[in-house]
C-alpha positions, 0 to 999 in steps of 0.5 A, a space after each residue: 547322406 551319410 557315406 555309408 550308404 554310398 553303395 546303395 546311393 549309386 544303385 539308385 541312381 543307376 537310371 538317373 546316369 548318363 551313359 558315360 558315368 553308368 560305365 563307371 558305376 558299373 565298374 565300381 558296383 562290380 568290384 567296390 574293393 577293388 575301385 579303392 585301390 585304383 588310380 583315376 586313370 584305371 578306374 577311367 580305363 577299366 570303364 572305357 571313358 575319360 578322367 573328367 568324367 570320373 571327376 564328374 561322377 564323384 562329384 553327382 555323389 557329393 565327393 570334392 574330387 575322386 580322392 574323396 569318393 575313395 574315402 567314402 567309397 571305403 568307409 561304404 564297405 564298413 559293417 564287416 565282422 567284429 574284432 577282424 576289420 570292417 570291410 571283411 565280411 563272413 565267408 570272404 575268401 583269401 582273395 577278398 578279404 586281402 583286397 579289402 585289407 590293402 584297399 581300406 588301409 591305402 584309403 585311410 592314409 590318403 585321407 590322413 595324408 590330407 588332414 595331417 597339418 604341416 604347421 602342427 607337424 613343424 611344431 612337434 618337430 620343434 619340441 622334439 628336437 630341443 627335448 633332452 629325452 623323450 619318452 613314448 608311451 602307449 597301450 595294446 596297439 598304439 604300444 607296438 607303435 611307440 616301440 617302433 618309435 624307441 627305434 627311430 627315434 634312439 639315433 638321434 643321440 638322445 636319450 630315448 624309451 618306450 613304455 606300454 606298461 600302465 604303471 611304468 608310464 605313471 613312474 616315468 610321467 611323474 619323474 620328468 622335468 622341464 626340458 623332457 618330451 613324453 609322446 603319447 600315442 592312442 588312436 581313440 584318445 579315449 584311455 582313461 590311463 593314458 589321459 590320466 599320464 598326459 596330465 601327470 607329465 604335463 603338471 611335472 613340467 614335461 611337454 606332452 605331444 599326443 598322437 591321436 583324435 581329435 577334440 579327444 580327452 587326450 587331445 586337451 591334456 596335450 601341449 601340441 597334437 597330430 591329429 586324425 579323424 578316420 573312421 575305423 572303429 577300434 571298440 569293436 574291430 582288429 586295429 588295422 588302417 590305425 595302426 599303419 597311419 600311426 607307424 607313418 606319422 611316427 615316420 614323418 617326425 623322425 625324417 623331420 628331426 633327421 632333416 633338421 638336424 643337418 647333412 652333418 647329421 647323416 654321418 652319424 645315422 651312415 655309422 649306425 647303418 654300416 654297423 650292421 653290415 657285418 650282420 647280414 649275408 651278402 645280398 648275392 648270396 644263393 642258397 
């Protein structure tokens, strides 16, 4: 069943629970926002009863282990108001709406925490590091996300730059050469414009990374992808748990070229760093 219905599944089943595991439904039916955000070993506290036998309830609602049941449990709360988030709900008050926002997004870089793929990570890791210059490009949100890129990625001595303009991606895909790396960055994967650049940089000799769904259209207009399958839908509501998991991935591929670049390397970055030191009040400072 699908795990949208998760909530309901466990009303249900109240009466079918031993005493052990009703402790735990109750905990979670009183405050399933709240239940996102905890350990195992505070949700087993907070109902008075041992880990296992949290392991155990997760597995009564077809979960693999308590991890699992979070993603479902989060995706449970999904039906919320277009264009915020899914979890929010009309009338939440500050703190509902907060609890619900920090849960969703903590469960939704677990769950890509556990698909991401260390080979195809190794892999972009490769192509990144032997790139002559790389581009980032992407639109709306996934745009704030390739400029965080631009960021990181410029103090690796290479030439680096971000676009979130249609047409000055279409310009730069249709310059590049061999030895060029253009990341593309869309959470849906499903951008006719995007798809469109990704093939014209791929047909000018361009390696094309993309950042994005899987199967996606994107997908197979890329030389090697980092893919996500969560279920935050960004037609019709405020790109939230999406954009944080594209920002960590970014993060991944930065901290990767960094390591294999070498402890010789760190010189270099401690430099960048230390320039800005004259930048800034002392950390004592009182105002």
């Amino acid at each position: 069943m699908a795990s949208h219905d998760l909530l309901d599944r466990i009303r249900r089943r109240l009466e079918e629970l031993n005493r052990s595991e009703r402790k735990v439904a109750d905990v979670i039916l009183a405050d399933p926002e709240s239940a996102t955000g905890m350990s195992i070993a505070t949700l087993a506290q907070a109902a008075s009863v041992s880990e296992p036998t949290v392991n155990r309830f997760c597995r009564n609602f077809d979960a693999k282990g308590y991890p699992d049941f979070k993603i479902k449990l989060a995706q449970s709360l999904a039906g919320g108001t277009p264009y915020v988030s899914q979890a929010v709900e009309p009338g939440d008050g500050a703190a509902e709406y907060t609890q619900k926002i920090f849960g969703a997004t903590i469960a939704a870089l677990d769950e890509a925490r556990r698909q991401a793929d260390p080979l195809r990570i190794e892999r972009m890791v490769d192509y990144l590091i032997q790139a002559k210059q790389i581009h980032f490009f992407g639109l709306g949100a996934s745009g704030a996300v390739a400029q965080d890129a631009q960021h990181k990625f410029f103090r690796f001595n290479l030439p680096v730059t971000s676009y979130v303009d249609v047409l000055m991606q279409r310009m730069i895909a249709a310059a590049c050469h061999t030895g060029d790396v253009v990341v593309v960055i869309s959470w849906t994967g499903r951008t006719r414009e995007l798809v469109d650049i990704a093939r014209l940089a791929h047909e000018s000799g361009a390696v094309v990374l993309g950042i994005t769904a899987p199967d996606s259209p994107l997908a197979r207009e890329c030389t090697e992808t980092l893919e996500v399958a969560t279920h935050e839908d960004t037609d019709h509501f405020m790109p939230m748990t999406s954009r944080m998991i594209q920002l960590a991935l970014i993060d991944v591929l930065a901290t990767g070229v960094t390591l294999r670049r070498g402890e010789d390397f760190l010189t270099h970055l401690k430099k960048i760093k230390d320039s800005l030191k004259e930048t800034r009040y002392p950390a004592s400072t009182k105002r």
